[in-house]
Each structure stands twice: as structure tokens, then as C-alpha cells.
C-alpha positions as CSV (number, residue, x, y, z in Angstrom):
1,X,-28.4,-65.6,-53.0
2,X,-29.3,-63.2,-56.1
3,X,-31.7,-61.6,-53.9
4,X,-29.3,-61.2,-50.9
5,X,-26.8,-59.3,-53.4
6,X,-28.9,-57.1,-54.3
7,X,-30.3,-56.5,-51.1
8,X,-26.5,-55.7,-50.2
9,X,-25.8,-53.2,-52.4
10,X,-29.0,-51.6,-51.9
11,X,-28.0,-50.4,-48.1
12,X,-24.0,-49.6,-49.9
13,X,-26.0,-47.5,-52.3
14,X,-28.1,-46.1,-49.7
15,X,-25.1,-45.0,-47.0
16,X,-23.2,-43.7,-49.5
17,X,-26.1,-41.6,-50.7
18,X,-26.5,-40.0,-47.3
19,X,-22.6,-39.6,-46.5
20,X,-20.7,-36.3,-47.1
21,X,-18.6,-37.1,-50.5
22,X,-15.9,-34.9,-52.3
23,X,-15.0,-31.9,-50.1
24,X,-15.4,-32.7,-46.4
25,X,-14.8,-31.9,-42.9
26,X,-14.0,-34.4,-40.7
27,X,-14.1,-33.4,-36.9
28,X,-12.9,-35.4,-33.9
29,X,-13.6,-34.8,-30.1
30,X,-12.5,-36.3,-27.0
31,X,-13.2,-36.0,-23.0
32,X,-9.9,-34.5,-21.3
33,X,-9.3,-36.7,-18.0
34,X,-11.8,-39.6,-19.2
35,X,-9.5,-41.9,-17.8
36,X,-9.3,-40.1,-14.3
37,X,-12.9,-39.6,-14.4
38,X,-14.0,-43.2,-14.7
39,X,-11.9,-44.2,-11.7
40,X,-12.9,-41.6,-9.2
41,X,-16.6,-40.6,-10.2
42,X,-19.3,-43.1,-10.0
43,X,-21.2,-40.8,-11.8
44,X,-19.0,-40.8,-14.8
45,X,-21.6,-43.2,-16.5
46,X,-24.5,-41.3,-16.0
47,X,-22.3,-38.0,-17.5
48,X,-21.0,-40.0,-20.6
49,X,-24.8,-40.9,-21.4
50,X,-25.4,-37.3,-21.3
51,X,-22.5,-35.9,-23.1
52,X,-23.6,-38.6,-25.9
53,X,-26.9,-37.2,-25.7
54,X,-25.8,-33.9,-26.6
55,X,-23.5,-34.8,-29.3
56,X,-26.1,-36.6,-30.9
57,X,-29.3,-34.0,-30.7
58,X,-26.4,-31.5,-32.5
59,X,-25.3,-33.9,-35.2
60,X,-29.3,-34.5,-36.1
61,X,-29.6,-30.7,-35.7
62,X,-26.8,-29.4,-37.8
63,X,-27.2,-32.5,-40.7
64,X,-23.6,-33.8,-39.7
65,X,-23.0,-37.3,-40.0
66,X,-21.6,-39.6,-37.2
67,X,-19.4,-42.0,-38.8
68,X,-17.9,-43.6,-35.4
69,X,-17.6,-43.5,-31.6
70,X,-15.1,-45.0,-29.6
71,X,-15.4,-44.9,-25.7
72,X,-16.2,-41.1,-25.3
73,X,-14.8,-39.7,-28.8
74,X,-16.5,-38.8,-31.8
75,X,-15.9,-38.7,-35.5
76,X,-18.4,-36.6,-37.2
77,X,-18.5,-35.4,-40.9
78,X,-19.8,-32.9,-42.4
79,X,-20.3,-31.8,-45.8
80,X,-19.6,-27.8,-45.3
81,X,-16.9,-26.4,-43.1
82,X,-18.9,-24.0,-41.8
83,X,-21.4,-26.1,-40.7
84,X,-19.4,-28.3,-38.3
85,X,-17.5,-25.1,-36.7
86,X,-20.7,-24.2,-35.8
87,X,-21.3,-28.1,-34.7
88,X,-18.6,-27.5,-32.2
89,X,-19.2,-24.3,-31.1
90,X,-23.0,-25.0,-30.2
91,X,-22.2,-28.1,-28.5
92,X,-19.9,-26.0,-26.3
93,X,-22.5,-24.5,-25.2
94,X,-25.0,-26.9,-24.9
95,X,-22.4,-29.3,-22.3
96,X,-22.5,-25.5,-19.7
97,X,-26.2,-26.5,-19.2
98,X,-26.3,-30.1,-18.6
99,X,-26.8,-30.9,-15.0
100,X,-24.1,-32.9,-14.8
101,X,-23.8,-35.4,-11.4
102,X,-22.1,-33.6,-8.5
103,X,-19.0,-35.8,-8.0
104,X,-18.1,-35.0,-11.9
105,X,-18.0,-30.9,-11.1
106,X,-15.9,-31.8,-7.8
107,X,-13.1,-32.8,-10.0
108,X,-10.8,-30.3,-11.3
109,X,-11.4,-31.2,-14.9
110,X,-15.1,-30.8,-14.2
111,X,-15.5,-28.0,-12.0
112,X,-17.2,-24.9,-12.5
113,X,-15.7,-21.6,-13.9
114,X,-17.0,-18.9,-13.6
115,X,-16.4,-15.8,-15.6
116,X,-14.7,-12.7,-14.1
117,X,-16.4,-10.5,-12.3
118,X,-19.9,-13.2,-11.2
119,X,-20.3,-13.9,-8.1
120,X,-20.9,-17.5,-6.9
121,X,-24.5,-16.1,-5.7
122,X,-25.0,-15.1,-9.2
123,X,-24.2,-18.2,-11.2
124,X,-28.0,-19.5,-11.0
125,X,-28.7,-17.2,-13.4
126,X,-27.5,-19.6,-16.2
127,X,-25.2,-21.3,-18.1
128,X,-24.1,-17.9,-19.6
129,X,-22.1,-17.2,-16.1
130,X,-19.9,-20.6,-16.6
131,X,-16.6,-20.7,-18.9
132,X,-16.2,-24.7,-17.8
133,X,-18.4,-26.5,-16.3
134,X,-19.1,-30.6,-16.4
135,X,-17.0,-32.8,-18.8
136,X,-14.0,-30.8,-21.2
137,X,-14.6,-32.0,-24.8
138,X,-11.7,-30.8,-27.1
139,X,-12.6,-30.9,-30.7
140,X,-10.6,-30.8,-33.7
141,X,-11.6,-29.7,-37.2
142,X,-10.1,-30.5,-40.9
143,X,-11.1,-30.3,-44.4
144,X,-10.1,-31.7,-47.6
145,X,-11.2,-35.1,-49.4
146,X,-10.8,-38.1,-48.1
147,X,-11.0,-41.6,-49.1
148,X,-14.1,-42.9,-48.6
149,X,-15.3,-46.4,-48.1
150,X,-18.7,-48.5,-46.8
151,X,-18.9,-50.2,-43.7
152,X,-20.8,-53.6,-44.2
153,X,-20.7,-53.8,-40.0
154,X,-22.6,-50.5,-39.3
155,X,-24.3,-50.1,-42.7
156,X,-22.5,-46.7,-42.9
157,X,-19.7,-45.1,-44.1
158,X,-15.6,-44.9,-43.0
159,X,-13.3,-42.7,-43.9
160,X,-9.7,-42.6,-44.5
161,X,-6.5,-41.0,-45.3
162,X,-4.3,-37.6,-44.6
163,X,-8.0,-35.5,-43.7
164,X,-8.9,-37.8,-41.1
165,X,-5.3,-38.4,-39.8
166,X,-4.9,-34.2,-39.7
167,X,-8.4,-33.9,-38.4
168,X,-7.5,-36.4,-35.1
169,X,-3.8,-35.2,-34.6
170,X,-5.2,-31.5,-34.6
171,X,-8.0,-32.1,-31.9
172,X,-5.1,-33.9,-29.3
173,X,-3.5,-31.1,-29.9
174,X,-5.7,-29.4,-27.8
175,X,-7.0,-28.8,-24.2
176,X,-10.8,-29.8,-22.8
177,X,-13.0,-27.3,-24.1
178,X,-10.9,-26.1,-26.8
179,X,-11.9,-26.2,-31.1
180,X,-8.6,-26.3,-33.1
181,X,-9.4,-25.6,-36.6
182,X,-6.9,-25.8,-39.6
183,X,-6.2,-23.5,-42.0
184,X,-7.9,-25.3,-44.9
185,X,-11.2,-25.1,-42.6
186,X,-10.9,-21.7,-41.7
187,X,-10.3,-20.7,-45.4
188,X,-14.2,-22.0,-46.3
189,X,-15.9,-20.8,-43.5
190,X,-18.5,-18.0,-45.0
191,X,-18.3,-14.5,-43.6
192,X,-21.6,-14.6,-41.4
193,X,-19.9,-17.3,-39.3
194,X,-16.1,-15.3,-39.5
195,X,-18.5,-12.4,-38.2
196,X,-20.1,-14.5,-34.9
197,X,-17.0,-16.2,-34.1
198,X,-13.6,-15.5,-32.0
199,X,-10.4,-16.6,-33.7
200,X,-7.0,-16.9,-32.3
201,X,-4.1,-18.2,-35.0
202,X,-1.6,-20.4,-32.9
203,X,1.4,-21.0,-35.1
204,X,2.5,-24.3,-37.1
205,X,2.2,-27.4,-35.5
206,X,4.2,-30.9,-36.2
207,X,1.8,-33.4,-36.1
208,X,2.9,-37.1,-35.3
209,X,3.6,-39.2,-38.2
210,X,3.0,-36.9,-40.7
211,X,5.5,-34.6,-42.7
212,X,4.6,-31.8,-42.9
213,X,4.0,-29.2,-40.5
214,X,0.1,-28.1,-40.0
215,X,-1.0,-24.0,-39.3
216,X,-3.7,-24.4,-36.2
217,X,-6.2,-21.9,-35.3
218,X,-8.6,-21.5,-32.2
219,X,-12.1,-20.9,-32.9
220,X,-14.5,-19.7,-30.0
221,X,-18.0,-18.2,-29.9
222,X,-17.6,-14.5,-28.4
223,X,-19.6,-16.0,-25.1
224,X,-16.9,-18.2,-24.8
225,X,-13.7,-16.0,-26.5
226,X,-12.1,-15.2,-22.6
227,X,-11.7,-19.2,-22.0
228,X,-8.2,-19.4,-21.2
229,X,-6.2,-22.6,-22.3
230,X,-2.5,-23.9,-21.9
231,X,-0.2,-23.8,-24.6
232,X,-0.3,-26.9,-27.4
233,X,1.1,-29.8,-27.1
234,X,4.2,-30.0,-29.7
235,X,5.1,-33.7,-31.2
236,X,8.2,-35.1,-29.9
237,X,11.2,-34.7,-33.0
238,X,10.0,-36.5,-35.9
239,X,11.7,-40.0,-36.8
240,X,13.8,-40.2,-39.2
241,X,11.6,-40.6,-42.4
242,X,13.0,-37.4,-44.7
243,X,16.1,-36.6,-45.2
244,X,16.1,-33.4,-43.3
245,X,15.1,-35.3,-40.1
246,X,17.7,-37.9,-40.6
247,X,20.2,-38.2,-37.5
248,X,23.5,-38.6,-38.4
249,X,26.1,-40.7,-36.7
250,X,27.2,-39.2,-33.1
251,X,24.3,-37.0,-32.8
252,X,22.3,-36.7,-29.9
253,X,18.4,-36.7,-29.0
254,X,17.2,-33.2,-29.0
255,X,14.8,-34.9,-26.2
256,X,16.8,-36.4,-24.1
257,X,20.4,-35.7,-24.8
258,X,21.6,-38.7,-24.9
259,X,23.4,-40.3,-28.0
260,X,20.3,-41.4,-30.1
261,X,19.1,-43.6,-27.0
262,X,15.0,-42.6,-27.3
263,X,12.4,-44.0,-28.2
264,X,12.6,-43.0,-32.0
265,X,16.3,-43.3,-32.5
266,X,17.3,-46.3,-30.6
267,X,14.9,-49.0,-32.4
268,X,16.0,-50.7,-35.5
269,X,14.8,-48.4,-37.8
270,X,14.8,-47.2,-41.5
271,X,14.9,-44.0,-43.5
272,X,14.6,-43.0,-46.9
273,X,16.4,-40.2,-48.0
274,X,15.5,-37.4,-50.5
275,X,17.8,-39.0,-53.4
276,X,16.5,-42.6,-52.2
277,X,19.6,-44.0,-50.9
278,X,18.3,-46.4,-47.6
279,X,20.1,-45.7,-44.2
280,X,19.7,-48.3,-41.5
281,X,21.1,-48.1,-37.7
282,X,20.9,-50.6,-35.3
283,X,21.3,-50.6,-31.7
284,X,22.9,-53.0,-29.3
285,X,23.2,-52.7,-25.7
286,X,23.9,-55.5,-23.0
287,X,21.7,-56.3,-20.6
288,X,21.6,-55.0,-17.0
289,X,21.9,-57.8,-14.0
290,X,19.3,-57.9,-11.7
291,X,21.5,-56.9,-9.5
292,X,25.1,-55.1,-8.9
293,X,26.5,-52.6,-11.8
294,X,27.2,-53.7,-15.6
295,X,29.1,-52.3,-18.3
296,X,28.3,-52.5,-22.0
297,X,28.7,-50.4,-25.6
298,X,26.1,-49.1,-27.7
299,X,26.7,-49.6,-31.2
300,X,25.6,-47.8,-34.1
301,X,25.8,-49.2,-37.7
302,X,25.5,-47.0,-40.5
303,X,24.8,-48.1,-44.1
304,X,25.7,-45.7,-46.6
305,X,26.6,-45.4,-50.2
306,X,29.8,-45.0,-49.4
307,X,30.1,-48.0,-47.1
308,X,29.8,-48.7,-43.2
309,X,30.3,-46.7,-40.7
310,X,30.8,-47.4,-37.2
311,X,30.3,-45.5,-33.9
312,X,29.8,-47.0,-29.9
313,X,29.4,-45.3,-26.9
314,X,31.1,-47.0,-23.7
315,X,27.8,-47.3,-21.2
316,X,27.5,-48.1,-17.3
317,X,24.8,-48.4,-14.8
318,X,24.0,-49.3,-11.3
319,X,21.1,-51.5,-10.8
320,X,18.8,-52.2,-8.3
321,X,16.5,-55.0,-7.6
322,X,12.9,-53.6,-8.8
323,X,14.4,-50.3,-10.3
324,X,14.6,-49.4,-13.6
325,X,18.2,-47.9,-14.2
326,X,19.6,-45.2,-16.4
327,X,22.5,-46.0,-18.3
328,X,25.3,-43.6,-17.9
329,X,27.4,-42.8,-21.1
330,X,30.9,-42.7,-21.1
């Protein structure tokens, strides 16, 4: 037993050793269309095992440190910022010149791009002619310190907290073949790599479930700078957890209109406010038939400091057998 302890926290000594500790950057990446990709290509298997291949040979390359996988997305850390922009950015690359299985780049989140002004004669020529081409990893960067903890499973090391959250909300932020990089990241990076690199500042992003709002940036390699992506995805409103995204009594849902009736605002739900005083609503709404109209109220009940408060809203809707209805608010 003695022997077995120490034999335990020989391998937690050991991962912990050769894990990044203090100041880290934790990056996250993901396949666009996996889902699709794995229904329609029977070749999707043969791409994954390649797309892990290359992931991996970088990690080993660059000294980064792969704390997870899950289906086709990666958590990497790495103990300089700089060094895991430069992760990304060469593992861009590196996915152009993987011959990928033909049924993956007859898919329109595999297909070949070229850039302007090549020819489709020309593009033998090399990977150097594509802007897309095989699977779309989009990758998202953070830094700061996270909690760190050993893994008895995997003889390795997790980590946790507001880094990793940002890190993963950043990169599905993004669009397949796009690096999203936040602020904190950018502001270590050393001036060779600010020199080699492309960057495009986006704006300030809410990211779900947290509070704060986060400043984005793009980062390319100049081969790569003219890839053209879609605008980022913003968060639906927050819920109300602060008291300057509280929803008041009679307000509607800046996402659907209706009178708090979505997803965030018509659950049983609590919120704190800034001076601590607890606010809770609850929703009640009758059940449709199966079939035929039915008629209901949705009631609102407010607890306040200064007592209850009260609000319904009249509701109707048509039903059909098999359909889900909309309730119409009177």
C-alpha cells in the first residue's frame, strides 16, 4: 500500500512537472460541419485520423501540451502566448497539404479555394494556391492563469476556470479556418511574431455565461491574411445574473419580442442584484390540447423589497395534431 502511494504521487509529481503552470495559454479548436461530415462522407474517418495526426506532430513540434480531445476538438496549453499563435497558424497550413479523401473536398465545408487570380490548372503547384482546402478547424486562443489540477485517469493534467472558459467561448466564436485571439494574448506576443503575422481587431464580444464582455482579434499568417470569413457569432442577451441585465416586469425579449417568453426569461429563474436584494419570476402557462384552440395567462411574479408584484399576459393558440404552436399574446 505504502509503496503504491508513493508510486502515485510520483506520476502527480511528474505531470505536473511537465505541464505549463502560472501564466498560460489555453487554446481550443474544433471541426466546422463535423456533424454533417460524418453523415455524408465515408471518408470522414480516415480525414479525422489525419487532422489528429497533424495536431499532434505540431503540439510535439512547438513543446505545447495536449491536455484533452473530445471527438474532433482539442485543448492544448502552452506555456508562452506566442508560441501557441504560432501552434495555430502552422497547423493552418499544414491541414492545405494533407491529401484529404475526395468525398471530404466535395463538400462545401471541405472544398477547395483557391486564391484569386490561380487558375484551376495551376493549383498543382502546391498548397500555397489554396485558401481552404480539406477539414475547417477554427481555433481559439486565451491567456491568463488558470486553476490547475492532476488527472489520476490520464496521468496528466486539467485545467480550469475563467482562462479555459474564455479560451473555448472565443474559438466558437469563430468560423472553420479562423484563429480568434484575445486581447490578453495578443498583448504577450513578442514583436518577431507581431512582425510575420496579419491581425484584424473585431470588436467586443459577449461571451455566454460570463459577465463581462471579451475584445477578439483575428490572427493570420500573411499567406493566409486574404481568407475571408463571416461576421461572429454574438451570444443571445445575457440572463439575468447582474443587475444591469435584470428584466423588469412587462418587458419584452430583445430576441424574440415577446413578453419574457424565451428561453432565458421564461424559466424559473433567479438573479442577484448589485445591492444583493434576490429577484425571482416564475412562469405559468396552460397547456395546449392536442387538438382544437386553448386560452390561458402567463403570469409573472415578482419578489421585491418592496413586496410582490404582479403582471399576466392573456395568451391564445391554435393547435394542431403533430405541430408545435405559437402562442399568440393578447
Amino acid at each position: 500500500v505504502v509503496y503504491a502511494l508513493l508510486a502515485k504521487r510520483r506520476r502527480r509529481a511528474e505531470a505536473i512537472r511537465r505541464a505549463p503552470k502560472g501564466t498560460v495559454t489555453i487554446v481550443f479548436t474544433d471541426v466546422q460541419d463535423s456533424t454533417h461530415l460524418w453523415d455524408v462522407c465515408p471518408g470522414m474517418k480516415e480525414a479525422l485520423e489525419q487532422h489528429n495526426e497533424v495536431m499532434r506532430l505540431f503540439i510535439e513540434k512547438h513543446g505545447g501540451y495536449e491536455v484533452k480531445t473530445q471527438g474532433d476538438s482539442f485543448m492544448v496549453a502552452f506555456q508562452e502566448a506566442s508560441v501557441a499563435v504560432k501552434w495555430a497558424l502552422d497547423v493552418q497550413e499544414a491541414l492545405l497539404r494533407v491529401q484529404w479523401p475526395e468525398d471530404i473536398l466535395m463538400e462545401e465545408s471541405g472544398k477547395e479555394v483557391l486564391r484569386e487570380g490561380t487558375s484551376q490548372i495551376s493549383k498543382e503547384e502546391g498548397s500555397g494556391k489554396y485558401l481552404f482546402r480539406g477539414l475547417r478547424v477554427r481555433v481559439g486562443i486565451h491567456t491568463g492563469t488558470p486553476e490547475l489540477e492532476y488527472n489520476p485517469r490520464t496521468n496528466g493534467v486539467d485545467y480550469f476556470g475563467p482562462v479555459v472558459n474564455g479560451a473555448a467561448r472565443i474559438e466558437a466564436l469563430g468560423a472553420g479556418g479562423q484563429v480568434l485571439m484575445s486581447i490578453e494574448t495578443h498583448a504577450l506576443l513578442t514583436t518577431e511574431l507581431l512582425s510575420e503575422c496579419s491581425f484584424l481587431f473585431l470588436g467586443r464580444f459577449p461571451l455566454k455565461g460570463m459577465v463581462n464582455e471579451q475584445e477578439v482579434l483575428q490572427v493570420s499568417s500573411l499567406s493566409l491574411a486574404p481568407r475571408e470569413f463571416p461576421e461572429l457569432k454574438r451570444a443571445h442577451p445575457a440572463s439575468p445574473v447582474t443587475a444591469r441585465n435584470k428584466v423588469s416586469l412587462g418587458q419584452t425579449c430583445e430576441s424574440c419580442s415577446r413578453p419574457l417568453m424565451c428561453k432565458y426569461c421564461a424559466k424559473d429563474t433567479a438573479s442577484v442584484t448589485s445591492k444583493g436584494m434576490e429577484t425571482r419570476r416564475r412562469s405559468k402557462v396552460s397547456r395546449p390540447s392536442k387538438s382544437g384552440p386553448s386560452t390561458g395567462r402567463l403570469t409573472i411574479v415578482s419578489v421585491t423589497p418592496s413586496g410582490v408584484d404582479t403582471g399576466s399576459w392573456a395568451y391564445n393558440s391554435v393547435s394542431t395534431p403533430g405541430v408545435l404552436s405559437t402562442p399568440q399574446f393578447a
